[in-house]
C-alpha positions in Angstrom: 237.4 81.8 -2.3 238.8 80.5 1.3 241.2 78.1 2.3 239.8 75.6 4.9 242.7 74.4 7.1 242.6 70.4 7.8 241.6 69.2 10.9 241.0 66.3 12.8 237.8 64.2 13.4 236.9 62.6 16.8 237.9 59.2 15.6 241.5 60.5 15.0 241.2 60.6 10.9 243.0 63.8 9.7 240.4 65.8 7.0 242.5 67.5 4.5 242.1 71.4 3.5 240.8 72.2 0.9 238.9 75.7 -0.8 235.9 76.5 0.4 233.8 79.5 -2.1 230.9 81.3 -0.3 228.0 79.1 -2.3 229.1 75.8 -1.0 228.2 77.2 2.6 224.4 76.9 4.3 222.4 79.5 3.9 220.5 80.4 7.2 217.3 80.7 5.3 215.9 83.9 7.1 216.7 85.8 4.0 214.4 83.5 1.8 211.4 83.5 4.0 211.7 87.2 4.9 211.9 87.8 1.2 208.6 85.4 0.3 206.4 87.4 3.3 207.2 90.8 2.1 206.4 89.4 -1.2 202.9 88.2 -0.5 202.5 91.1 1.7 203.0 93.7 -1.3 200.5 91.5 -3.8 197.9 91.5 -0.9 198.3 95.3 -0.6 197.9 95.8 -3.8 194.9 93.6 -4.2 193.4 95.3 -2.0 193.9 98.6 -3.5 192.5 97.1 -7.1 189.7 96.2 -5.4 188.4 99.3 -3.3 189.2 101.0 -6.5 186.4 99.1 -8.5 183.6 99.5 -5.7 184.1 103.0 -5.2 182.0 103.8 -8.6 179.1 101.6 -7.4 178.3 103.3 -4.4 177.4 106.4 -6.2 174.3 108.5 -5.8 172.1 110.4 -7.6 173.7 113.8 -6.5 177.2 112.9 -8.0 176.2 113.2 -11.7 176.0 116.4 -13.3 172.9 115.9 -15.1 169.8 113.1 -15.4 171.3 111.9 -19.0 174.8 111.5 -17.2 173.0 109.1 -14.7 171.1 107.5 -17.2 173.9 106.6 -19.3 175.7 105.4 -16.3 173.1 103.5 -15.0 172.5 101.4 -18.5 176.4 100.9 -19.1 175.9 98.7 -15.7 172.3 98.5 -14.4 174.0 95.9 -11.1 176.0 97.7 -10.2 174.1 101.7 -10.0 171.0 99.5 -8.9 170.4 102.5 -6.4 170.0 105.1 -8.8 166.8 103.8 -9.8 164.6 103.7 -6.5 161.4 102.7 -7.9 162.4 100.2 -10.7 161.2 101.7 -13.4 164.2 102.1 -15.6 164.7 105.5 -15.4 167.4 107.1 -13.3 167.2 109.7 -11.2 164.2 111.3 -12.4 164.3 114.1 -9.6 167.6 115.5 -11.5 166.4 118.3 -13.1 169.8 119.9 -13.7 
């Protein structure tokens, strides 16, 4: 807490002093904003990073499954999204997999 001397206004009226604690003065405001943007700009990084995590299974291909089974099973747990695993619509996936 500060002591705020008395002073005089420009019509000649004398202001008394009086104690002054830090959270009757302004804020500039800076701090507040600066605080809001870094905010938004850490949820829109990490939006972004749940995101490009979830597309990164679809764009699979045939040659990253160990087997035709694994493929299969993959492609009927989501048949949208490994739609290219089964080039000539016939509900089977990958049927060049051999292994």
């Amino acid at each position: 807490m500060k002591y705020r001397r008395g002073y005089y206004k420009k019509d000649g009226t004398y202001v008394q002093g009086h104690f002054v604690t830090k959270s009757l003065k302004k804020s500039k405001g800076r701090k507040t904003k600066k605080g809001c943007f870094g905010f938004a700009m850490l949820m829109l990084i990490i939006l972004i990073a749940i995101s490009c995590e979830n597309d990164s299974d679809c764009d699979s291909n045939c040659s990253d499954f160990s087997s035709q089974t694994a493929a299969q099973s993959a492609f009927e747990s989501n048949r949208s999204c490994y739609s290219n695993l089964d080039r000539d619509n016939d509900g089977i996936a990958c049927e060049n997999n051999n292994n």
